[in-house]
C-alpha positions in Angstrom: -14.9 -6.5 -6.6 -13.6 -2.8 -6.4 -15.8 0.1 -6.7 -15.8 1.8 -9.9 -14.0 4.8 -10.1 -16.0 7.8 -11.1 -15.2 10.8 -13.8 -14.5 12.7 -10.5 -12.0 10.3 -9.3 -10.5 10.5 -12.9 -9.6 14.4 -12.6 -6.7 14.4 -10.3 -5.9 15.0 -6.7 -4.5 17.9 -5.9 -0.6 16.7 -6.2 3.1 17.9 -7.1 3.2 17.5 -10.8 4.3 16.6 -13.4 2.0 13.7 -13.8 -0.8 12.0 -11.8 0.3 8.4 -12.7 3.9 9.0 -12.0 4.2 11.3 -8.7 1.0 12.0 -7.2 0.2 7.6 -7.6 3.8 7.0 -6.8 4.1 8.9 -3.6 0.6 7.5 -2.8 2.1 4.2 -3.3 5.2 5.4 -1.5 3.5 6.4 1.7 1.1 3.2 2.0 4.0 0.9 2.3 5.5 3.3 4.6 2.3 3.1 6.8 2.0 -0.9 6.6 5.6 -0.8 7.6 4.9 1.5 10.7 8.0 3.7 10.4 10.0 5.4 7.8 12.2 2.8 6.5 16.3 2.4 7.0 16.8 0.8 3.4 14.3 0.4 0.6 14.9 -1.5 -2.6 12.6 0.1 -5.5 12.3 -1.3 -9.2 10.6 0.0 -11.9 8.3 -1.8 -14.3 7.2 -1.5 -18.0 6.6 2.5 -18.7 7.4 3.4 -15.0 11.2 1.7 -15.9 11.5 4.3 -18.9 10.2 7.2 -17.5 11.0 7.4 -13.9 13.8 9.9 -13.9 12.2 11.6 -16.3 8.4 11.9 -14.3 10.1 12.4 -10.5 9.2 9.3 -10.2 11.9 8.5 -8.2 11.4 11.9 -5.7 7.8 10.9 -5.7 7.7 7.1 -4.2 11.0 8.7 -1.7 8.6 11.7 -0.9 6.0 8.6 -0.2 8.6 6.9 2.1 9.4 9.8 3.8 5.4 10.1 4.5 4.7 13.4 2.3 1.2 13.8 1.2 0.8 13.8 -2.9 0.4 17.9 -2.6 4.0 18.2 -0.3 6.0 20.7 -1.7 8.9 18.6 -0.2 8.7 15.2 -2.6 10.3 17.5 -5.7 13.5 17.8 -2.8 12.7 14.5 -1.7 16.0 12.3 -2.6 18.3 14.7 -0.5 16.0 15.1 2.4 16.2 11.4 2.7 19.5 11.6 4.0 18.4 13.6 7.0 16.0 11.1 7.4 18.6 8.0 7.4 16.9 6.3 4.4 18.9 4.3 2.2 17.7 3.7 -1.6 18.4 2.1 -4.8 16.0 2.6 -7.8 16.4 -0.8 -10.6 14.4 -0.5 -13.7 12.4 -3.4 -15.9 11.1 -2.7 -19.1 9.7 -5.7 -20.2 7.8 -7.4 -17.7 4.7 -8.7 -19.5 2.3 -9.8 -17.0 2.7 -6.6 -15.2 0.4 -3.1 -15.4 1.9 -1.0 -17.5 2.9 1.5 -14.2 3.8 -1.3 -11.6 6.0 -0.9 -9.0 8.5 -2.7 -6.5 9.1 -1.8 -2.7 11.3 -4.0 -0.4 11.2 -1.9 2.6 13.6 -2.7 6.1 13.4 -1.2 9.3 15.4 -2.8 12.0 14.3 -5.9 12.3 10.9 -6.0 10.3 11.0 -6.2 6.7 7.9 -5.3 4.0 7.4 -6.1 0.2 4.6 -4.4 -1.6 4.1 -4.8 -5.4 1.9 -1.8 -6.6 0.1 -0.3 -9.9 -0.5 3.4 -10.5 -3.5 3.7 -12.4 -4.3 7.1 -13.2 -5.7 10.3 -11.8 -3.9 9.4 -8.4 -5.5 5.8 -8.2 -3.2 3.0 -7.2 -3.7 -0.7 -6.2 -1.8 -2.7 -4.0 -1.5 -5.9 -5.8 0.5 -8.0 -3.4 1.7 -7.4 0.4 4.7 -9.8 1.7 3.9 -12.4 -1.4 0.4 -12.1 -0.2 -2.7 -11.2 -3.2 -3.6 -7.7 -1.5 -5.6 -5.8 -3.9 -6.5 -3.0 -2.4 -6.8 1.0 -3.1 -6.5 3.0 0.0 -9.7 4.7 -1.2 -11.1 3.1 2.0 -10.5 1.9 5.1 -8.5 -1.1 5.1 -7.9 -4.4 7.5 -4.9 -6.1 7.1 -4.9 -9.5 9.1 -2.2 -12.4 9.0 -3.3 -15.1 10.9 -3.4 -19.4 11.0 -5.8 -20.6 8.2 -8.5 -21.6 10.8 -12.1 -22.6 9.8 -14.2 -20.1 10.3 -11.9 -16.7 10.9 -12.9 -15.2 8.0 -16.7 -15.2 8.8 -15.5 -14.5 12.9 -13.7 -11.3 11.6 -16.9 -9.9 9.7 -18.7 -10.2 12.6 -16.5 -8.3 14.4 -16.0 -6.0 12.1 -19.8 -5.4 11.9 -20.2 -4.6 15.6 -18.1 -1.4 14.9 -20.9 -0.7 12.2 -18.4 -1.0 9.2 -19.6 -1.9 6.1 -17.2 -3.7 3.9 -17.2 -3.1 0.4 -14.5 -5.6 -0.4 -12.6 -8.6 0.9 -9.8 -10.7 -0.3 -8.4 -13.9 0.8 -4.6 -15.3 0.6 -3.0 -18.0 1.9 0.5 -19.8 1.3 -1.0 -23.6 1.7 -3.7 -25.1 3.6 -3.4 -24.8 7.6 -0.8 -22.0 6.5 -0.3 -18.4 7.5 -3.2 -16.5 5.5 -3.8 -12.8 5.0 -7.3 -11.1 4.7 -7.8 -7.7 3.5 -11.2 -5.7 4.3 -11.6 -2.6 3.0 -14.5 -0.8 4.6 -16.4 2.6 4.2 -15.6 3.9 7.7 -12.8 2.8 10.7 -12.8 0.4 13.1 -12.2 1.2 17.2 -9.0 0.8 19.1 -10.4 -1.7 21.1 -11.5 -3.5 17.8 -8.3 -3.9 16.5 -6.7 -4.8 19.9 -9.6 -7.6 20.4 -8.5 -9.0 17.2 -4.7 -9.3 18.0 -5.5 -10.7 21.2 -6.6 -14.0 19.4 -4.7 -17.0 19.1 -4.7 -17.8 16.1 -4.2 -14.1 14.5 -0.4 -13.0 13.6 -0.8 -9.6 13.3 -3.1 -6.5 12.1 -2.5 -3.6 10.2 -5.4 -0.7 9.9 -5.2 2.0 7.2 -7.4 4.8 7.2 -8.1 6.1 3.6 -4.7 7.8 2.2 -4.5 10.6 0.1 
């Protein structure tokens, strides 16, 4: 289970106003799926849910999660210019807004991200005071916060990996505060998420791609 977030956590980052729900978790939100794409995107689908779908406009929403894309920090004076400069960046993006989606968190969001060849799809929830959680990567259960260190590992549902990739993990001394487990059918492709308290070496992460049986891994430092 998640850590539970702390009246500190609750007053704000320092961030672009107006609002820390709708810019400074936005562009938070923005710049993760810009990081677990690996590039600034060419094209990027965003949609709007519930209050997010009302307000965006409104909130600079819409600069924000661009500001994200573009990889601007919550406190970069940039995001409020953020939907001309991506032009000069080549980004191409379309807002669509939900109002109604039920089974949502009130302030969820959308990204279908492309770059060349490589496509990403996060679905994301901004929960106040610049706290977000990534519900879902690429159809995959994610949950995660970018408070910590994160693992991101697609690879053959094989006995064993999960317990195999602690104990790798725990050679690098990382502790992991929480883990979660998706997979798209038995003897499918799964994903495992680790977030940890600190980072895990290069050579870590290059051991770990190096397997057979492992797709691909993503590390995220901690994301402001």
């Amino acid at each position: 289970m998640h850590e539970k977030s702390s009246v500190f956590d609750m007053i704000g980052p320092v961030m672009i106003g107006p609002s820390s729900s709708h810019t400074a978790g936005v562009a938070r939100i923005g710049r993760t799926a810009m990081k677990l794409l690996g590039s600034i995107p060419e094209r990027a689908e965003i949609t709007f849910y519930n209050s997010f779908a009302r307000t965006y406009e409104g909130h600079g929403s819409d600069r924000a999660v661009i500001g994200g894309l573009l990889g601007f920090a919550t406190d970069d004076t940039r995001i409020k210019d953020a939907l001309a400069l991506a032009k000069d960046a080549g980004l191409v993006y379309t807002f669509k807004s939900v109002a109604n989606a039920s089974t949502f968190h009130p302030n969820t969001i959308r990204l279908k991200l492309k770059k060349d060849s490589r496509e990403l799809e996060v679905l994301a929830e901004s929960r106040g005071g610049g706290l977000i959680n990534i519900a879902e990567v690429n159809g995959f259960k994610a949950d995660f916060s970018t408070s910590l260190h994160t693992l991101i590992i697609y690879a053959d549902d094989v006995k064993g990996s999960v317990a195999f990739i602690a104990d790798v993990i725990a050679h690098d001394d990382c502790n992991i505060a929480t883990m979660s487990v998706s997979r798209k059918g038995k003897n499918d492709l799964a994903c495992l998420v680790f977030e940890m308290d600190s980072g895990i070496k290069p050579l870590t992460q290059s051991y770990l791609q190096s397997l057979s049986w492992v797709r691909e891994v993503i590390y995220l430092p901690t994301i402001e």
